[in-house]
PyMOL CGO cylinders between C-alpha atoms (Angstrom):
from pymol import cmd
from pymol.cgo import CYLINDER

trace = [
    CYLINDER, -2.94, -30.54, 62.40, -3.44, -27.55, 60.77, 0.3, 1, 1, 1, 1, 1, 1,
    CYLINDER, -3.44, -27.55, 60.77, -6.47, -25.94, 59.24, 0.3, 1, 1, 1, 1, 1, 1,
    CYLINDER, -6.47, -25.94, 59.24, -7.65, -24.78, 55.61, 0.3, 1, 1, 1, 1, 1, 1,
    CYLINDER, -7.65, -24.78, 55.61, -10.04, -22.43, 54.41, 0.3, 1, 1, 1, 1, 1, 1,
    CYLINDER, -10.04, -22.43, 54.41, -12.25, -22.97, 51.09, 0.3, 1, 1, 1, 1, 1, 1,
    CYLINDER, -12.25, -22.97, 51.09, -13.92, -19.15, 49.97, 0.3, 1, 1, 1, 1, 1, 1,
    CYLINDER, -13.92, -19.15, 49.97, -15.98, -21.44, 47.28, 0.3, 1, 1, 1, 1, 1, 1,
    CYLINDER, -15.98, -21.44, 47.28, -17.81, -23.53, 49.44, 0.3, 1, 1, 1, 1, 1, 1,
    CYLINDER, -17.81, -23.53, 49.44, -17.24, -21.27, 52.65, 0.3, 1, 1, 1, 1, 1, 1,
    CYLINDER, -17.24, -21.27, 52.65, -16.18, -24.07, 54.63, 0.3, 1, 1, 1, 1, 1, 1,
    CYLINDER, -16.18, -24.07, 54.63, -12.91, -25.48, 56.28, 0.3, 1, 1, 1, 1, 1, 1,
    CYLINDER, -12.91, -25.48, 56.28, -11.10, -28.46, 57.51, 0.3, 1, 1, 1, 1, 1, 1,
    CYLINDER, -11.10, -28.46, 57.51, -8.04, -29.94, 59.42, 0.3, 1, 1, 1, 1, 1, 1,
    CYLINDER, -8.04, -29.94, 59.42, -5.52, -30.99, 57.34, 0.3, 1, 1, 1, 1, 1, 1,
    CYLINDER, -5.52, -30.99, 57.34, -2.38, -32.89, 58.08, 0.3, 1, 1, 1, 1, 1, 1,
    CYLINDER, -2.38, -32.89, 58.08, 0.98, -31.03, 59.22, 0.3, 1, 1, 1, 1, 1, 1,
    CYLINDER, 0.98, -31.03, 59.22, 4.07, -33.07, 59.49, 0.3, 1, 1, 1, 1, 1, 1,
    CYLINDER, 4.07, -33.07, 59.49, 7.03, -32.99, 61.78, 0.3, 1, 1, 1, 1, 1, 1,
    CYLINDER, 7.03, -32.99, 61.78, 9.64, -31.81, 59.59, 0.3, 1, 1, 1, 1, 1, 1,
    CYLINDER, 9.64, -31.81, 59.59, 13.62, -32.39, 59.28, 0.3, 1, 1, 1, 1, 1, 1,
    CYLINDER, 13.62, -32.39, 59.28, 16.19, -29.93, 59.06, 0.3, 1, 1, 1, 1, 1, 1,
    CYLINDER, 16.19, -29.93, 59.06, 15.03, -26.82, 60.50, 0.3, 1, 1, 1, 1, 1, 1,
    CYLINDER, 15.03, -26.82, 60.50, 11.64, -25.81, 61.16, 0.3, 1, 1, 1, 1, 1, 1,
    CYLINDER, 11.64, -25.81, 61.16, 8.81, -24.93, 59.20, 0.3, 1, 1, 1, 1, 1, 1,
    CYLINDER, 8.81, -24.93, 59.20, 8.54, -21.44, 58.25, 0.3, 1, 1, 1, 1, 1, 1,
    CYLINDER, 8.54, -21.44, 58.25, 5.90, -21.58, 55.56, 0.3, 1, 1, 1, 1, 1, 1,
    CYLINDER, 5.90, -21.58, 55.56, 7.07, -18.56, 52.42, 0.3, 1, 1, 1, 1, 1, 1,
    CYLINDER, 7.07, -18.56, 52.42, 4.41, -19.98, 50.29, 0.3, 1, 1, 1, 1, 1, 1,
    CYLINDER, 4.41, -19.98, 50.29, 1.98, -22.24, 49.33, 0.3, 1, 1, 1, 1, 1, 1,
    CYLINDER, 1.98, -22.24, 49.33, 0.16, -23.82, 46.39, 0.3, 1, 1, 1, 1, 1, 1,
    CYLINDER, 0.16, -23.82, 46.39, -2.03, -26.74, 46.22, 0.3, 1, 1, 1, 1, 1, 1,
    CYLINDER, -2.03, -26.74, 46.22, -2.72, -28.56, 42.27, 0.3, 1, 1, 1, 1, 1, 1,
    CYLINDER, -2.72, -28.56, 42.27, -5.47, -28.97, 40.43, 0.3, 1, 1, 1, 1, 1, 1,
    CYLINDER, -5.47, -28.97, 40.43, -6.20, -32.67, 41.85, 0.3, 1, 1, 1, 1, 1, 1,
    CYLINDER, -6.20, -32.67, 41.85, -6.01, -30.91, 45.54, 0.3, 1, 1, 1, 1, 1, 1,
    CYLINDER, -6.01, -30.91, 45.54, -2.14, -31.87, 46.52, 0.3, 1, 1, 1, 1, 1, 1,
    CYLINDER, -2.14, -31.87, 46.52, -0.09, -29.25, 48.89, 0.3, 1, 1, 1, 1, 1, 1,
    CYLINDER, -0.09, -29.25, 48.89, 3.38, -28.02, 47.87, 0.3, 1, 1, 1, 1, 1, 1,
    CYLINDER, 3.38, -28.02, 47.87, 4.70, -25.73, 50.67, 0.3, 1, 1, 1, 1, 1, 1,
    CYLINDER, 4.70, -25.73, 50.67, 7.67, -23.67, 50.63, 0.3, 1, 1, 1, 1, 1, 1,
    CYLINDER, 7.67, -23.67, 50.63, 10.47, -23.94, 53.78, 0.3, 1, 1, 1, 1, 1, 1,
    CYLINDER, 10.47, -23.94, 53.78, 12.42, -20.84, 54.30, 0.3, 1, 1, 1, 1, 1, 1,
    CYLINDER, 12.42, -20.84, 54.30, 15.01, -23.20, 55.61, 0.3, 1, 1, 1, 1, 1, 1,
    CYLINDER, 15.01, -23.20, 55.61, 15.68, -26.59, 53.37, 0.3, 1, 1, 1, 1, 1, 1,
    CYLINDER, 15.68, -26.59, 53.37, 13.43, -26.35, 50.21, 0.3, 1, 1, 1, 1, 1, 1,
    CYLINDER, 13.43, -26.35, 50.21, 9.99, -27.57, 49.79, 0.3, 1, 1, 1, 1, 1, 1,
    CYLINDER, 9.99, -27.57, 49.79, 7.66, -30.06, 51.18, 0.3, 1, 1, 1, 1, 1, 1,
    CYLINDER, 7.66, -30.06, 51.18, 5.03, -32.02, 49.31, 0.3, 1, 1, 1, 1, 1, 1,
    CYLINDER, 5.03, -32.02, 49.31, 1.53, -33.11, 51.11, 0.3, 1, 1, 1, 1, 1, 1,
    CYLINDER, 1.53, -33.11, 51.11, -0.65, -35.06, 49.01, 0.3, 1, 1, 1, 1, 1, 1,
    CYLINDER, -0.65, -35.06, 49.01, -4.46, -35.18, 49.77, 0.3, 1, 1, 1, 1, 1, 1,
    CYLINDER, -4.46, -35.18, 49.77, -3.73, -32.83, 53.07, 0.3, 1, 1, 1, 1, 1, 1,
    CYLINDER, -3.73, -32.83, 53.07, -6.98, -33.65, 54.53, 0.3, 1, 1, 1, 1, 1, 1,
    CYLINDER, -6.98, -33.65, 54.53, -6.14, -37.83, 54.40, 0.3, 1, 1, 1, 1, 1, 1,
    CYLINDER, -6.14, -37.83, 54.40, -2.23, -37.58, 54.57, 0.3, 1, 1, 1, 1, 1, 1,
    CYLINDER, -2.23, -37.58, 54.57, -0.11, -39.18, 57.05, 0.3, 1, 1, 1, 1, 1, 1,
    CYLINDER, -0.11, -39.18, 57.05, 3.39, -38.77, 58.09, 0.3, 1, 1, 1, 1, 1, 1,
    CYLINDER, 3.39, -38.77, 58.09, 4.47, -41.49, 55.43, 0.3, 1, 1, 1, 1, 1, 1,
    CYLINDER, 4.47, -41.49, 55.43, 3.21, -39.51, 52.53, 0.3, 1, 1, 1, 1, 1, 1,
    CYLINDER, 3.21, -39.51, 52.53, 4.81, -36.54, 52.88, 0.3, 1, 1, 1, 1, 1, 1,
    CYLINDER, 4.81, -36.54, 52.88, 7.88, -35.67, 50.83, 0.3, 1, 1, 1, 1, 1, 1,
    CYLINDER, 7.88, -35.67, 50.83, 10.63, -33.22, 51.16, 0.3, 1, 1, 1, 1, 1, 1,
    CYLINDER, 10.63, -33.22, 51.16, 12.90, -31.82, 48.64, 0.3, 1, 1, 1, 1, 1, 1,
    CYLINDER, 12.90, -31.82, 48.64, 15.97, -29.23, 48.98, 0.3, 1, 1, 1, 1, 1, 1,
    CYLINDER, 15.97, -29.23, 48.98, 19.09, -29.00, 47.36, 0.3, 1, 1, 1, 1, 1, 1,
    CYLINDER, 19.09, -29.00, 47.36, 19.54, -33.14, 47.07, 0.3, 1, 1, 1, 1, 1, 1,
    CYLINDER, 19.54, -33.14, 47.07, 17.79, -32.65, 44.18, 0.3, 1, 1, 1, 1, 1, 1,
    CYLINDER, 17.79, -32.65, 44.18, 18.96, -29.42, 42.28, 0.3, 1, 1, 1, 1, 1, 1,
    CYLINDER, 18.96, -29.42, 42.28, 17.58, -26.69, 43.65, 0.3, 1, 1, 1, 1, 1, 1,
    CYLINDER, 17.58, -26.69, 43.65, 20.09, -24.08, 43.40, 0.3, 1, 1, 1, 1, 1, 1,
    CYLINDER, 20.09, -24.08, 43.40, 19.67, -23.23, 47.05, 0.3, 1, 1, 1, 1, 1, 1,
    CYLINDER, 19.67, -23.23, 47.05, 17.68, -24.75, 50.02, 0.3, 1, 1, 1, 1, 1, 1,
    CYLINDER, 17.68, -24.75, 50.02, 15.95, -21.05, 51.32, 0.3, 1, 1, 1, 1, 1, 1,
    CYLINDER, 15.95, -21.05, 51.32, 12.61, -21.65, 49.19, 0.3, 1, 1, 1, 1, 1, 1,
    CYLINDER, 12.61, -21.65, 49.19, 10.54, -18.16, 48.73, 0.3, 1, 1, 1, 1, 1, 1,
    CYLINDER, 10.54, -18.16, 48.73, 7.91, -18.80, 45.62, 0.3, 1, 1, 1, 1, 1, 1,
    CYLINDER, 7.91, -18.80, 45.62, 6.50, -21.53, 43.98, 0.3, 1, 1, 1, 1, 1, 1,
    CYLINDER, 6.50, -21.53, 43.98, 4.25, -21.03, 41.13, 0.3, 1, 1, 1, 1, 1, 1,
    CYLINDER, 4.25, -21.03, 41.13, 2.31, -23.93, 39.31, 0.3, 1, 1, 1, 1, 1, 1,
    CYLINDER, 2.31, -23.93, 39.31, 1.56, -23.91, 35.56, 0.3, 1, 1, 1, 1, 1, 1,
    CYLINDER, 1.56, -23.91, 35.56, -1.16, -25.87, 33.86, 0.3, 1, 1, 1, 1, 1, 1,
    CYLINDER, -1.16, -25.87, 33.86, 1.27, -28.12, 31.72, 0.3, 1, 1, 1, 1, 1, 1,
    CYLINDER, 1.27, -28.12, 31.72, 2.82, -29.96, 34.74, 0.3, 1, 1, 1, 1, 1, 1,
    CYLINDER, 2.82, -29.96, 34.74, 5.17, -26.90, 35.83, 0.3, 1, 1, 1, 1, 1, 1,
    CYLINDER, 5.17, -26.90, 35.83, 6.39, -25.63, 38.67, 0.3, 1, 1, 1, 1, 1, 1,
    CYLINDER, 6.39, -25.63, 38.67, 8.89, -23.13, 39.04, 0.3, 1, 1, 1, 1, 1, 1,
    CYLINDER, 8.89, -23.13, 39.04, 10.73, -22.58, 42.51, 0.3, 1, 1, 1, 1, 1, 1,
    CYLINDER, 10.73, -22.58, 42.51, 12.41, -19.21, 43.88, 0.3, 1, 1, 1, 1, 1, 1,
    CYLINDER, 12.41, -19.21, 43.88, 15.48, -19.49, 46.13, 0.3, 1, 1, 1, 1, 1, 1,
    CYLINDER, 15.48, -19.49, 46.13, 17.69, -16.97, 47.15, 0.3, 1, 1, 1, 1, 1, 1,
    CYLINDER, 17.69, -16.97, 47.15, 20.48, -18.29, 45.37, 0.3, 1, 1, 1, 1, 1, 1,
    CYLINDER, 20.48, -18.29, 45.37, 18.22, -18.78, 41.90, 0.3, 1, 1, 1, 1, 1, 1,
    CYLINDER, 18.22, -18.78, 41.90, 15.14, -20.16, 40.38, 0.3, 1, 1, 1, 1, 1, 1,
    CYLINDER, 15.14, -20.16, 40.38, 14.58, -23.70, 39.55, 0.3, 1, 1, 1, 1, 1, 1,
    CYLINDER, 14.58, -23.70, 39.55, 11.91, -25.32, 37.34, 0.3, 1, 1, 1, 1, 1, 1,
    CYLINDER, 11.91, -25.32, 37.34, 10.43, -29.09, 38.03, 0.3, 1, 1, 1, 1, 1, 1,
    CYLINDER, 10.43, -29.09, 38.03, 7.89, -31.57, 37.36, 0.3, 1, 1, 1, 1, 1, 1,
    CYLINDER, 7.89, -31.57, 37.36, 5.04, -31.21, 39.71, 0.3, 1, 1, 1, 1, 1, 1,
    CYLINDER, 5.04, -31.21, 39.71, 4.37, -34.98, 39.44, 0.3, 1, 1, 1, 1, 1, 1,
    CYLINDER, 4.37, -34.98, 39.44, 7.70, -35.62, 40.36, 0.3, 1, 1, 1, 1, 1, 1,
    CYLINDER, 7.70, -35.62, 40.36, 9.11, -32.73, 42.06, 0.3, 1, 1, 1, 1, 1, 1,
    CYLINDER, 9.11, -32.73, 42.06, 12.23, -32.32, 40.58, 0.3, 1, 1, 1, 1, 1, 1,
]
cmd.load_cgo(trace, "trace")
């Protein structure tokens, strides 16, 4: 478990962390959708994908790394755009991808 700060309603809560393959998790950056979802970036082997943190479970969450395009797994930005966007920084290039999908 890990924990989660709102400045809005000046309150936190526990939210769920998996155990993660293929290196460890070295968090470069973080953001979370409009509908509350969790896409972290992995310094080693792309991103991971937690939907509803606060309810997940280690069957919902979802990694993605070079399997699925992304020019390189070391993941150092991802920035969300309203129309169902998300561009992804690697050192070896930037890739752009469905949110709803992830790739």
């Amino acid at each position: 478990m890990a924990g989660i700060y709102d400045p809005l309603a000046k309150s936190s809560a526990e939210f769920f962390l998996p155990p993660l393959t293929g290196g460890t998790l070295v968090p470069t950056d973080m953001a979370v959708t409009n509908n509350g979802d969790l896409w972290l970036a992995k310094y080693e082997d792309g991103r991971v994908f937690i939907p509803d943190p606060i309810n997940a479970s280690e069957d919902s969450v979802r990694e993605y790394s070079t399997e699925i395009g992304l020019p390189g797994g070391g993941v150092t930005s991802i920035f969300l755009e309203e129309d169902d966007v998300m561009w992804v920084g690697t050192y070896e290039g930037l890739a752009r991808c469905q949110i709803e999908t992830g790739y």
